[in-house]
Structure formats: C-alpha cells, structure tokens
Residue frames as qw, qx, qy, qz and C-alpha x, y, z in Angstrom:
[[0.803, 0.179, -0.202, 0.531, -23.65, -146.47, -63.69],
 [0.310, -0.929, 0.154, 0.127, -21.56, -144.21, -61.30],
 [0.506, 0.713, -0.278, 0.398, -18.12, -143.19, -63.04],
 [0.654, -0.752, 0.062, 0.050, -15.48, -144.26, -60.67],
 [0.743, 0.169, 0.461, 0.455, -12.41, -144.51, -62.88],
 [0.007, -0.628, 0.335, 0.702, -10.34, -141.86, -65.10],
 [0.241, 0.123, 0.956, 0.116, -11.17, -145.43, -67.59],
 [0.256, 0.629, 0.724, -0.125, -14.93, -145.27, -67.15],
 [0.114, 0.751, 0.111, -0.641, -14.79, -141.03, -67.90],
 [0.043, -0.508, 0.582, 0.634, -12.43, -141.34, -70.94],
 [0.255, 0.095, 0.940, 0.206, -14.89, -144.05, -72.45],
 [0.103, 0.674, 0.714, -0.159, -18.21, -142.53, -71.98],
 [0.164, 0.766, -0.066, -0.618, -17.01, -139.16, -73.27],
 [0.101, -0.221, 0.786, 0.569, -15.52, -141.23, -76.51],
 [0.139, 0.224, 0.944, 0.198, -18.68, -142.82, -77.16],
 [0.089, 0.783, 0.362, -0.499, -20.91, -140.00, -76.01],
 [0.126, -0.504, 0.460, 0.720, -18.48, -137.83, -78.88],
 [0.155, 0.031, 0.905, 0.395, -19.05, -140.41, -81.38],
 [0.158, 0.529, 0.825, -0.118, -22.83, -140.30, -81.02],
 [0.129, -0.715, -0.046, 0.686, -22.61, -136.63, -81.06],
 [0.187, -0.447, 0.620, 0.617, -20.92, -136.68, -83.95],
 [0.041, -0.372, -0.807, -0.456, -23.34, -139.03, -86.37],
 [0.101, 0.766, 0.544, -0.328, -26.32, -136.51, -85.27],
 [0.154, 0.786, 0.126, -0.585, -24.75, -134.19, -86.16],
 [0.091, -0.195, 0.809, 0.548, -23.41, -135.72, -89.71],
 [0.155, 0.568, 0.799, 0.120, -27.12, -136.96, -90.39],
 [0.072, 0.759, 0.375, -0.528, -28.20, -133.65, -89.74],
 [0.039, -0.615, 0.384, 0.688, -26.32, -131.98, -92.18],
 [0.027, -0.025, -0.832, -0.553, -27.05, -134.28, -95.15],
 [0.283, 0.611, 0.692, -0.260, -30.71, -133.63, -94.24],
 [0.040, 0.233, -0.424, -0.874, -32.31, -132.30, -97.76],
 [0.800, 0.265, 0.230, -0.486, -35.40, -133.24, -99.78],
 [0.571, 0.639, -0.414, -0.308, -35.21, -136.27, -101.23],
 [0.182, 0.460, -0.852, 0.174, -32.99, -138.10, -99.47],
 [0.751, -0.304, -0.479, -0.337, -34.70, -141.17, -97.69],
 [0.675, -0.645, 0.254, -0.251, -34.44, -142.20, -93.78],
 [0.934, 0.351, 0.008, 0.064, -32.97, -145.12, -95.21],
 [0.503, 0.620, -0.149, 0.584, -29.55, -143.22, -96.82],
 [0.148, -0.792, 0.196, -0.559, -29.87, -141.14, -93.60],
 [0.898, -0.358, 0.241, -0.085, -29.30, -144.23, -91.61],
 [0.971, 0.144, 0.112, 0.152, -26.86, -144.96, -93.35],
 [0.398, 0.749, -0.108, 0.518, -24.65, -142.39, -92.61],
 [0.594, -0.645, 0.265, -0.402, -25.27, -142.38, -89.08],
 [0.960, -0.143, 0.140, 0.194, -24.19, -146.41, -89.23],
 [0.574, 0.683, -0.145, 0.427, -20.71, -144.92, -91.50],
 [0.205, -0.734, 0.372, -0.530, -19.91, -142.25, -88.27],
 [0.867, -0.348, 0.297, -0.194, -20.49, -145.42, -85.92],
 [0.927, 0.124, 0.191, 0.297, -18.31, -148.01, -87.44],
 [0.534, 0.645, -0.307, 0.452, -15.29, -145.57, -88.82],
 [0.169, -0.690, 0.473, -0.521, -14.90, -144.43, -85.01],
 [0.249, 0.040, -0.921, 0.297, -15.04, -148.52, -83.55],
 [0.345, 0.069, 0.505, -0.788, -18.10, -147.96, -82.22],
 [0.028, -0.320, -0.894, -0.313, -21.71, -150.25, -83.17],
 [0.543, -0.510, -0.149, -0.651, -25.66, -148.90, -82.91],
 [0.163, -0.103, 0.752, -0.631, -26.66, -149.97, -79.59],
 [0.738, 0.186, 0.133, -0.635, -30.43, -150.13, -80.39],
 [0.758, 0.329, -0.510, -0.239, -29.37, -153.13, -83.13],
 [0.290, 0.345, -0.815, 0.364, -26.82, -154.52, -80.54],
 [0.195, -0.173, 0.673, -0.693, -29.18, -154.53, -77.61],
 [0.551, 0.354, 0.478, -0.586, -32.65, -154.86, -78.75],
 [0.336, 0.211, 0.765, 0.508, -32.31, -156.11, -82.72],
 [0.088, 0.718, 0.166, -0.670, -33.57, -152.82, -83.57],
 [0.693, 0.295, 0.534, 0.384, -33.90, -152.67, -87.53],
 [0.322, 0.875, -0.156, 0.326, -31.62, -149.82, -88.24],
 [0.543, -0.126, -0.366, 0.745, -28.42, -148.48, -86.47],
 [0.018, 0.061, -0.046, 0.997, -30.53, -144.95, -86.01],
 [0.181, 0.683, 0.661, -0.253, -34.20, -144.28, -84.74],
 [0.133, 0.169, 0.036, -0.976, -35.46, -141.53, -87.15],
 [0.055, 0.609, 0.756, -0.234, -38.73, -140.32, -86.58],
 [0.203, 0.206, 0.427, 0.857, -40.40, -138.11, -89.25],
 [0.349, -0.365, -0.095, -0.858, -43.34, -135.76, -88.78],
 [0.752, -0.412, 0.115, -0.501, -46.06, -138.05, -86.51],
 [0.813, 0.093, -0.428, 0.383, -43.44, -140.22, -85.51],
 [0.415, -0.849, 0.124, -0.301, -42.46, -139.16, -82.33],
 [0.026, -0.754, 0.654, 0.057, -39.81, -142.03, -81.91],
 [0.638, -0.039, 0.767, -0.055, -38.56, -145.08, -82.56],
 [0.747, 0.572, -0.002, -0.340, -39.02, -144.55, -86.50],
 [0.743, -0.232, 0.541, 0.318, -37.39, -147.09, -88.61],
 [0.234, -0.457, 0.582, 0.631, -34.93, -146.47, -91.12],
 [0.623, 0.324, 0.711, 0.040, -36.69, -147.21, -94.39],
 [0.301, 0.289, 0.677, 0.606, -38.14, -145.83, -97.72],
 [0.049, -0.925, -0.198, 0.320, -39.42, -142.49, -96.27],
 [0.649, 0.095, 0.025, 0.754, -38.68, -139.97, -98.12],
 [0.220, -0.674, -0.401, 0.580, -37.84, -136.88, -96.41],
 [0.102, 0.721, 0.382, 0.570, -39.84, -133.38, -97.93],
 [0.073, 0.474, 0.046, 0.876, -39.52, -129.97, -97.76],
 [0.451, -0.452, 0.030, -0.769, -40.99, -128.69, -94.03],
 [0.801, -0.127, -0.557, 0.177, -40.62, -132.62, -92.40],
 [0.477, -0.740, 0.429, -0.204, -40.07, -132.17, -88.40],
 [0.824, 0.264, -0.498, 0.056, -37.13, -134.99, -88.20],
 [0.559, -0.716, 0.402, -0.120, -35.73, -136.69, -85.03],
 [0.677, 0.438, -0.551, 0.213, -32.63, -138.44, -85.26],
 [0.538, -0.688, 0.430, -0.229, -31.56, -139.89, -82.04],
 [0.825, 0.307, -0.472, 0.043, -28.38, -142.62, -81.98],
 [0.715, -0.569, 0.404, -0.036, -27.27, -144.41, -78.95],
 [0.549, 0.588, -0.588, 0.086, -23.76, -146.09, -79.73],
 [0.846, -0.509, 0.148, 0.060, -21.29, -149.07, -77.81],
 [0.603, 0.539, -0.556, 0.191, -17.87, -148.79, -77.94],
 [0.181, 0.444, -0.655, 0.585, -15.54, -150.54, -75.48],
 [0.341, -0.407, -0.797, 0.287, -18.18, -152.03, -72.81],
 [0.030, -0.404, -0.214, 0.889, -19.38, -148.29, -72.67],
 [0.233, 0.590, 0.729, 0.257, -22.67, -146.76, -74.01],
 [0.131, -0.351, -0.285, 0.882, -23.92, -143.72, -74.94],
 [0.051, 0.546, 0.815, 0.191, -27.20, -141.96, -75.99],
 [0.109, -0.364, 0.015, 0.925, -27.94, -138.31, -77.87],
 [0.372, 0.384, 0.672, 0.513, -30.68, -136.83, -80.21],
 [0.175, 0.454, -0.013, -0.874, -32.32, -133.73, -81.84],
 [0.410, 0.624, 0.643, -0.173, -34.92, -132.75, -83.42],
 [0.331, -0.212, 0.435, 0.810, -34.63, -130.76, -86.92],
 [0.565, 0.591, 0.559, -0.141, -36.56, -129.43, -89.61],
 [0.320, 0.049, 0.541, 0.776, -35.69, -129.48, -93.20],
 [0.089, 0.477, 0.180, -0.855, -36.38, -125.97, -94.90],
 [0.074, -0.439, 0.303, -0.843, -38.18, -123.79, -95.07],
 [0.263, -0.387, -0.837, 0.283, -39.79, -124.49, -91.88],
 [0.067, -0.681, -0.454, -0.570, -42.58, -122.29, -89.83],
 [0.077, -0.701, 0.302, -0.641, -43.06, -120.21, -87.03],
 [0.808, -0.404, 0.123, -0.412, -44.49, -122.66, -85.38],
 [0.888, 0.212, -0.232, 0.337, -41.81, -125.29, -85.97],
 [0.321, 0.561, -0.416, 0.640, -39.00, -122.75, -85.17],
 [0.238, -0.607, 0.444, -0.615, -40.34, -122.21, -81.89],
 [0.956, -0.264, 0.119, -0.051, -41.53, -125.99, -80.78],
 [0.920, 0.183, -0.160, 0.308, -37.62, -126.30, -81.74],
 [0.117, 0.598, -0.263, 0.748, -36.18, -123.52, -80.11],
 [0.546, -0.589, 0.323, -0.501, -38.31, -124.10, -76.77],
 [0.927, 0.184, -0.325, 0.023, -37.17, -127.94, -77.59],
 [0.762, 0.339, -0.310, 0.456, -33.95, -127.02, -76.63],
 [0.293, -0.571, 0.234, -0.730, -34.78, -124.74, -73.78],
 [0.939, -0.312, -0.143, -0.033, -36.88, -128.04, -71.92],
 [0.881, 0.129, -0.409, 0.200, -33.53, -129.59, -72.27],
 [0.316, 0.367, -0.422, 0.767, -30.91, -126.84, -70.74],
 [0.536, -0.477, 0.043, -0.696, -33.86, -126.25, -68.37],
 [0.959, -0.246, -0.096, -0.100, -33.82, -129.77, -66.92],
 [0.651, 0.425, -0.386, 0.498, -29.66, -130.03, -67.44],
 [0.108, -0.666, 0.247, -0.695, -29.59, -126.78, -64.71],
 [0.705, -0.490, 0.164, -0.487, -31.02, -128.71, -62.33],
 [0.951, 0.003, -0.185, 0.250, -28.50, -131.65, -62.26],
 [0.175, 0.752, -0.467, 0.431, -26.30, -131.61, -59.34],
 [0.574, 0.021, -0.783, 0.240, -24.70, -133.99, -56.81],
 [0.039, -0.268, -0.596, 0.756, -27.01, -134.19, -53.41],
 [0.504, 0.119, -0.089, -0.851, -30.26, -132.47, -55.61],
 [0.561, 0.215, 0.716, -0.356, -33.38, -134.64, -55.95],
 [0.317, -0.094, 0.647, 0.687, -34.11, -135.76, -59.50],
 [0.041, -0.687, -0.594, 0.417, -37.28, -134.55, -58.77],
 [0.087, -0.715, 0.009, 0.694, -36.11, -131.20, -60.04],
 [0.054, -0.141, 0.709, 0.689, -35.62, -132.14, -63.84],
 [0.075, -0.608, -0.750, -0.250, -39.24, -133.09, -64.06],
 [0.068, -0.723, -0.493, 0.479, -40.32, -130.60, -62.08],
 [0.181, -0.644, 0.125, 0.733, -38.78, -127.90, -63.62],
 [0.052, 0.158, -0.492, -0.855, -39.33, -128.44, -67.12],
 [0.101, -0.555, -0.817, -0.124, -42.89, -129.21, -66.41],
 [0.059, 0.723, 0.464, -0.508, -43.28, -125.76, -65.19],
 [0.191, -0.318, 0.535, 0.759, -41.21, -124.79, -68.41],
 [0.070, 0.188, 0.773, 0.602, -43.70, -126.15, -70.58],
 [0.014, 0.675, 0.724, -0.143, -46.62, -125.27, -68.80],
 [0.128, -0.659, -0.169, 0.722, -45.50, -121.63, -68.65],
 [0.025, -0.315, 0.641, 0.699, -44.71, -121.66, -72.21],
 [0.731, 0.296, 0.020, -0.614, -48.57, -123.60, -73.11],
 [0.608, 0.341, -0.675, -0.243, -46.90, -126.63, -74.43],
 [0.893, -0.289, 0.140, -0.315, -47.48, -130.09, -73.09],
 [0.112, -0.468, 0.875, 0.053, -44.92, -133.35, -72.13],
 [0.844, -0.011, -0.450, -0.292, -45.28, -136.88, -72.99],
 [0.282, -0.616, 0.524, -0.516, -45.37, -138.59, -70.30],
 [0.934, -0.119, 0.329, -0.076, -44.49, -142.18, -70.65],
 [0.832, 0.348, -0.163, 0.400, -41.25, -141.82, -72.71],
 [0.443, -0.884, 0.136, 0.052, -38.97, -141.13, -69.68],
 [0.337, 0.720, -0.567, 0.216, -34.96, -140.68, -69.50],
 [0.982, -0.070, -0.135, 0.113, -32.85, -143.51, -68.16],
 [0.598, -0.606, 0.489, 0.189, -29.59, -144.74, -66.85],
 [0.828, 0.559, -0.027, -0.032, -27.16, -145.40, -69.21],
 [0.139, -0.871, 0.470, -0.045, -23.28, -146.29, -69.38],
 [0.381, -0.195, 0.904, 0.003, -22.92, -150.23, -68.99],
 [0.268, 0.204, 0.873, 0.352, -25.71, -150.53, -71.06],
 [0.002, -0.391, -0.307, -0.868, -27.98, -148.67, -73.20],
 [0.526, -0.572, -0.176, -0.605, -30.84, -148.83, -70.27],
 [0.609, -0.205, -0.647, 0.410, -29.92, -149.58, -66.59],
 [0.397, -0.819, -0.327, 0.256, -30.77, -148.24, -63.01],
 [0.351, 0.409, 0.596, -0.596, -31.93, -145.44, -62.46],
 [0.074, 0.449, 0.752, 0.477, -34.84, -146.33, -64.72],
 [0.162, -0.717, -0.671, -0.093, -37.77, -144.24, -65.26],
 [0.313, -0.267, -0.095, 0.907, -36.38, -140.77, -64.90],
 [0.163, 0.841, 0.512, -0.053, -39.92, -138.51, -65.35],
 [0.225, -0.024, 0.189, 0.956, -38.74, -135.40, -67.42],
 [0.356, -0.613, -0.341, -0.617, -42.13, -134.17, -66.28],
 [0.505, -0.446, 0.372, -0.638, -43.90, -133.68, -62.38],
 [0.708, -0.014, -0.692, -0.139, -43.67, -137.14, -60.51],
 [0.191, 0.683, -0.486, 0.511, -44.19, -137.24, -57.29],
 [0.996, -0.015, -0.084, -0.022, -43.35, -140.44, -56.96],
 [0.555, 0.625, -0.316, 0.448, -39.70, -139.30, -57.53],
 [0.540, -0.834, 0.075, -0.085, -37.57, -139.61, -54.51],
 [0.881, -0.353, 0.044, 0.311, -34.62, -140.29, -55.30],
 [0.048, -0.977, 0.056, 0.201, -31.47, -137.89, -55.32],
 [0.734, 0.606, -0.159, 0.261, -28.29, -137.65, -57.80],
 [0.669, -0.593, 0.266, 0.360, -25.22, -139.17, -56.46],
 [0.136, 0.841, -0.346, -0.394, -22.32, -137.76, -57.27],
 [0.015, -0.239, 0.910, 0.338, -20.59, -139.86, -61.08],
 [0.615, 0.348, 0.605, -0.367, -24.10, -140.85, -61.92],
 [0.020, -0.221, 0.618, 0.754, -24.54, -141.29, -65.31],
 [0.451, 0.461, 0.754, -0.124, -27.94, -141.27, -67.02],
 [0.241, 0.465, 0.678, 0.515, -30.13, -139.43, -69.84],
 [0.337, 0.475, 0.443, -0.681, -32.26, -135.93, -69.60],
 [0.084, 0.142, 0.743, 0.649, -34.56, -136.28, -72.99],
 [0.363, 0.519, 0.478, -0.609, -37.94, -134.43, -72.52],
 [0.165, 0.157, 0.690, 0.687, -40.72, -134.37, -75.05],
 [0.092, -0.404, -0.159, 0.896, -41.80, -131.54, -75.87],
 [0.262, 0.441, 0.807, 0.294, -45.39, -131.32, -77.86],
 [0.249, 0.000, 0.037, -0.968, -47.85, -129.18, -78.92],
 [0.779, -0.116, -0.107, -0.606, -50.91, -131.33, -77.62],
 [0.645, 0.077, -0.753, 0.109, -48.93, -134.94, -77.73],
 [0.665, -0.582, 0.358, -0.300, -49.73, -136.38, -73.66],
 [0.820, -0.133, 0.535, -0.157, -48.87, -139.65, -74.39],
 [0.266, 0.480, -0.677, -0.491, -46.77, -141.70, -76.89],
 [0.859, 0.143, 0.251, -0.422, -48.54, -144.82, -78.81],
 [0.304, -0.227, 0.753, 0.538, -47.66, -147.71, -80.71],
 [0.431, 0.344, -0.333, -0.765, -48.98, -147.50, -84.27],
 [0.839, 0.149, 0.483, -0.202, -50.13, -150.11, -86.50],
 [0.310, 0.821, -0.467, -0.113, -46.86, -149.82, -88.84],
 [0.564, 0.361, -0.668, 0.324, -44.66, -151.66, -87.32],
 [0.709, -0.404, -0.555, 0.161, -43.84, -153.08, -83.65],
 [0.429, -0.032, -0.162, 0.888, -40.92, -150.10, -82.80],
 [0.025, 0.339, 0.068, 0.938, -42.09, -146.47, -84.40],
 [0.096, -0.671, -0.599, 0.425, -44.65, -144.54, -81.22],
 [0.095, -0.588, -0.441, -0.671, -47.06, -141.66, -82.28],
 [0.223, -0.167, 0.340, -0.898, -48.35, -138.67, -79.89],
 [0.226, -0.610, -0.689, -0.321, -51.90, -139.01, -78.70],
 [0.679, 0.702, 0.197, -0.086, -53.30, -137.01, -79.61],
 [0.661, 0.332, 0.302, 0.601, -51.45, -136.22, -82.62],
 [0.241, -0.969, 0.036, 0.043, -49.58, -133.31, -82.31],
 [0.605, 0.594, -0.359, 0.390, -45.83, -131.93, -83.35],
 [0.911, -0.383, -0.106, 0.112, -43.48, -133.21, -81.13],
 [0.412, 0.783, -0.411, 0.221, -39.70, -132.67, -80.47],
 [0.857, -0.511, 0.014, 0.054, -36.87, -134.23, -78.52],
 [0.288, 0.743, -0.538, 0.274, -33.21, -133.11, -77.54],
 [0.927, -0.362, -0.093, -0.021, -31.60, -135.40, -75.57],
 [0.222, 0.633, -0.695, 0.257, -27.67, -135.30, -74.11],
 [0.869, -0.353, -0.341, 0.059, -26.21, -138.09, -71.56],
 [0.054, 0.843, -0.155, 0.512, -24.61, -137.00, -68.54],
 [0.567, -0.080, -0.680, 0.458, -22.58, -137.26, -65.72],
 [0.533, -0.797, -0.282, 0.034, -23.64, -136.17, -61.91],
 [0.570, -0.031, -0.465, 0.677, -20.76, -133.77, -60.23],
 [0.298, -0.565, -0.362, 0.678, -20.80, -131.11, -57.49],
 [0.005, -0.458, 0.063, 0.887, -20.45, -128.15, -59.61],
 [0.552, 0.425, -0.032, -0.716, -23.33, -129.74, -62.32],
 [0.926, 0.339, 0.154, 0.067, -24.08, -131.98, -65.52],
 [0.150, -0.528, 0.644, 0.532, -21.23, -133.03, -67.87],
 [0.670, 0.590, -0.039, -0.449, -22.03, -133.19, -70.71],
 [0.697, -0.272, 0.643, 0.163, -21.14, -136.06, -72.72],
 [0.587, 0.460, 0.585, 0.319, -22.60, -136.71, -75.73],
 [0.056, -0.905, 0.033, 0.420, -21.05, -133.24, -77.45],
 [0.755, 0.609, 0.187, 0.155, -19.93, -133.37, -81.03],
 [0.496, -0.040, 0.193, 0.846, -15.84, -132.08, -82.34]]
C-alpha cells in the first residue's frame, strides 16, 4: 500500500496504536501461571474495546486473535492450554483490522527471572530491528534492511531465519511488496517509494537458520535447528526523512 491520503495515515496509525497497545497489555499480565489461552484473551479485549478485529482470524481463520509463541515456538503459536513458567522466552505478535486498514506489531519477552543469555538475544533483538528501521528511506534500496542487519547479526555471532520474511501490509494483512528478506538477498532489487507501507520483523536466533512446521498443529513453526529465537517487529511508513513508525503504543 502507498499512503496517499491524510484518511489512509490517520487509519493505519489508529490501528497500528491499537496493536501496539494489546502487546503491550499482554505483556504486562505476563506471570507464571497464567496460560497463552487467558493471554489471548486479553489481547482479543484491547482489539474489540478499540473497534478493531484480529486479522490473523479475519484473514486466514487463524485459531486465536494473537500468535503467541513460547520457548521453541518461534511463531505462529496457538493460543491454548500452555502454561506460561518462570524463565519462558514469549512472543506475542498481533496484527489487527479496523476500518479497511491493517496493521501488524510484536515482541519478544521473557517472564522472570530470565538469563544472561536471554537478556542479550533480547536486547540485540531489538537492536536487529532499529538496525534495519535506519535504513528505511524514500529512493534507498530495500536491499539495505537485509543487508544491514545481516551484518548486525553476523558481527554480533548470532544467526537469521531466513524464510520468515517481512511484508506489505495496509489493505490487507499481506500484500505487495511480498517477501521483504530481513537478511542478505541479492535477489532484492527493488527500492522504497516514498508512503510505502510494509513490515521490518527480523529473526533473530542463536543457531535457528530456518523456521519449520511441527507436528502439533498446522500454524505453530520451530527453528531448525532448535535454538532461542526472538522477534520485534513495527509496521511502517516510507518518507524522505525515514520510517514512521506506526504500530507505537499510548
């Protein structure tokens, strides 16, 4: 989608908000104890009080309004009768529709006490992200968001998955440009016009190359190898002077 409209801006930052907003509400009621389940179900609460539905349910019959993914989950975990313990890595990511307008945000968490090693795969988590963000500017090749936090991770020893790529997003939860490599691709040729709107969402592993499907269910993907995992994710607009951030919580 390319934001052409005062309309299109004022939507996609509402809905972006919104999303924003049930991440960071789920987050906070993370605790032992509580199940994925409940935690969905708080996320669906934030969605529906602000007019807004899951997208994942709306688009794809997705059986939750929230993907969380719990230690070897990497994403796509359904909502269910997990229940989340002490030291759990947790992703929570929630794409929302309000208004003919989509939007699509998550983080990665761990309920205390966590370890060193945690802290930092979540700490450089969020580096990847602002690392790829930097590089988003009208006239730049998107080229640069992979590129750049592939040298991020390399520099740092950590590895990307590299088949769960960022996306267009805005009319609907996935649309052109597809396939947006938050790693080296260079295949990649094509260059960020200005009101784009799409996804940066790198994943950020310690070993993970690749994400699998399990033998759980049809949805939830696993690292291969296995290997802690993390993902921040914002949706953004393209302008001259950088990203805008959308998806950004009150």
């Amino acid at each position: 989608m390319i934001v052409e409209t005062e309309e299109d801006l004022s939507r996609l930052k509402d809905i972006g908000r919104i999303c924003a907003t049930a991440v960071k509400t789920m987050s906070a009621a993370l605790e032992p104890g509580i199940t994925t389940r409940e935690l969905d179900l708080i996320g669906r609460k934030v969605l529906e009080d602000n007019g807004a539905q899951s997208a994942p349910e709306l688009c794809y019959q997705f059986p939750g309004a929230t993907c969380i993914s719990v230690n070897e989950e990497i994403a796509h975990g359904i909502p269910g009768d997990r229940v989340i313990k002490a030291g759990d890595l947790v992703n929570i990511d929630v794409s929302g529709e309000k208004l003919g307008y989509f939007g699509d945000t998550g983080s990665s968490f761990i309920v205390p006490p966590g370890t060193a090693k945690q802290e930092r795969l979540l700490r450089d988590g969020k580096r990847a992200l602002w690392v790829g963000l930097n590089q988003v500017k009208t006239g730049r090749p998107l080229a640069d968001i992979g590129n750049s936090i592939g040298a991020f991770a390399r520099k740092n020893r950590y590895t990307l998955i590299t088949n769960l790529a960022s996306h267009g997003v805005g009319r609907s939860l996935h649309e052109e440009p597809t396939e947006l490599s938050t790693w080296p691709d260079p295949d990649e040729t094509r260059i960020m016009d200005e009101g784009l709107v799409f996804t940066v969402e790198p994943f950020l592993s310690l070993g993970g190359q690749w994400a699998e499907d399990g033998d759980k269910d049809n949805w939830t993907l696993y690292s291969e190898p296995r290997a802690p995992t993390v993902q921040f994710e914002h949706t953004i607009v393209v302008t001259k002077n950088g990203p805008l951030v959308l998806t950004l919580a009150d």
